[in-house]
C-alpha positions as CSV (number, residue, x, y, z in Angstrom):
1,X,-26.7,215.2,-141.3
2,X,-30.4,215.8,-140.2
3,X,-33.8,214.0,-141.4
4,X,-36.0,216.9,-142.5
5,X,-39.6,215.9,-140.9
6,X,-41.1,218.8,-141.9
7,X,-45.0,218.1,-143.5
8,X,-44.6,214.6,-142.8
9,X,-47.0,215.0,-139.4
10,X,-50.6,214.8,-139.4
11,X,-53.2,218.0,-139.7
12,X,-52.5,219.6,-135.9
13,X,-56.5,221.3,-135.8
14,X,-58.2,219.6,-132.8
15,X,-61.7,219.8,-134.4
16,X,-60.4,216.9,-137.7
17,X,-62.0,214.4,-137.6
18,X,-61.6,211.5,-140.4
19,X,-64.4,211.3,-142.7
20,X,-64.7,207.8,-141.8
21,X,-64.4,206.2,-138.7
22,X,-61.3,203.5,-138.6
23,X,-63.6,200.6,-138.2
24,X,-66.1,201.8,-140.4
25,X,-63.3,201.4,-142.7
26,X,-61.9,198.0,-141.7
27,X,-65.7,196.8,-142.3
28,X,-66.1,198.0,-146.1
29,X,-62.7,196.1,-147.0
30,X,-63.5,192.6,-149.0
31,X,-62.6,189.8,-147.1
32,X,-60.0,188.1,-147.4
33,X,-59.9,184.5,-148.6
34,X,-57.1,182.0,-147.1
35,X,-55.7,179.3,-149.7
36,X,-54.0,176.6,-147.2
37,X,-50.3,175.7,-148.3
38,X,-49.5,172.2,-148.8
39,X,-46.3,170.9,-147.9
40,X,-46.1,168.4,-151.0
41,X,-47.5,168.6,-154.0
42,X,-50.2,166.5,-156.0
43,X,-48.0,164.7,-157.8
44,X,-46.4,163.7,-155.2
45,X,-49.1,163.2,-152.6
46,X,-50.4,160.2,-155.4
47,X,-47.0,158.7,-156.2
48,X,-46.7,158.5,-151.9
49,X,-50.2,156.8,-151.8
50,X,-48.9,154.4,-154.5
51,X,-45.7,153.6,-152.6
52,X,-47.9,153.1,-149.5
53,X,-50.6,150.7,-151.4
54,X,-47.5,148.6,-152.9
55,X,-46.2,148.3,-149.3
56,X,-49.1,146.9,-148.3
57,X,-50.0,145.0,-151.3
58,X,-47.0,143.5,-150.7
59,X,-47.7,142.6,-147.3
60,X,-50.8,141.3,-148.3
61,X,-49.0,138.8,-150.8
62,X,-49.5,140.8,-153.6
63,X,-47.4,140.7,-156.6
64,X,-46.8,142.8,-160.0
65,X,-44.5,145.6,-161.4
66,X,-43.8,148.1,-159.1
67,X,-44.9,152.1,-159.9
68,X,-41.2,153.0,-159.5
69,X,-39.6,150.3,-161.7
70,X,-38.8,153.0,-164.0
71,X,-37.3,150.4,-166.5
72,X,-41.0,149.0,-167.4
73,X,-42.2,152.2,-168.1
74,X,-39.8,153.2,-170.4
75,X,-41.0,154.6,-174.0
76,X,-40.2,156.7,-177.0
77,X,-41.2,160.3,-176.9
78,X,-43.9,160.3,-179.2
79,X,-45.8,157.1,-177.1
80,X,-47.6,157.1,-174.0
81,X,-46.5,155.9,-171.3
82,X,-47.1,152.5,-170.5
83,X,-50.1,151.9,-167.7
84,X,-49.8,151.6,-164.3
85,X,-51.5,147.9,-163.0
86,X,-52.6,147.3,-159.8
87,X,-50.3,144.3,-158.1
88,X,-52.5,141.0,-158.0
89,X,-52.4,138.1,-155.7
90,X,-49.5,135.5,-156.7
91,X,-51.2,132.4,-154.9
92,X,-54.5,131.1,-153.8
93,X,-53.5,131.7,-150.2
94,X,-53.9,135.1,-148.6
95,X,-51.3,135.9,-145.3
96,X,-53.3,136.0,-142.6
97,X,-54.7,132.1,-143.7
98,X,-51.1,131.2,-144.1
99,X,-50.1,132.4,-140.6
100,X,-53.1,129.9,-139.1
């Protein structure tokens, strides 16, 4: 079986020239514009900040419910769900005086 190439070459005269030089061409094309891609999304770039603040709330002595407690922040479909609240300090004593 044979490939029949015929027509598929360019214009053979030696005097064509393209009406528009190749660069003259790259030039006139829009630019492009580069979105950078993410390797997590929003949603999960603020529930990892959360996580990360708790840890170190906790470190801190820091006490309260927990973001991903999911049983305090259950609801009924038609109700919001119940807010988040930043953990508080449990004593009067932060760690670093309680290491002294």
């Amino acid at each position: 079986m044979k490939i029949d190439t015929q027509g598929m070459s360019l214009p053979l005269d030696p005097n064509y020239k393209e009406k528009t030089p190749l660069e003259e061409q790259q030039r006139q094309l829009p630019r492009a514009t580069i979105t950078p891609r993410r390797l997590f999304t929003h949603t999960y770039v603020k529930e990892l900040k959360i996580l990360i603040n708790e840890v170190l709330d906790e470190r801190e002595g820091k006490t309260g419910v927990s973001y991903f407690d999911t049983e305090q922040f259950k609801h009924l479909i038609d109700d919001p769900e119940p807010p988040y609240k930043p953990w508080q300090h449990s004593s009067q004593y932060r760690l670093d005086e309680l290491q002294e």
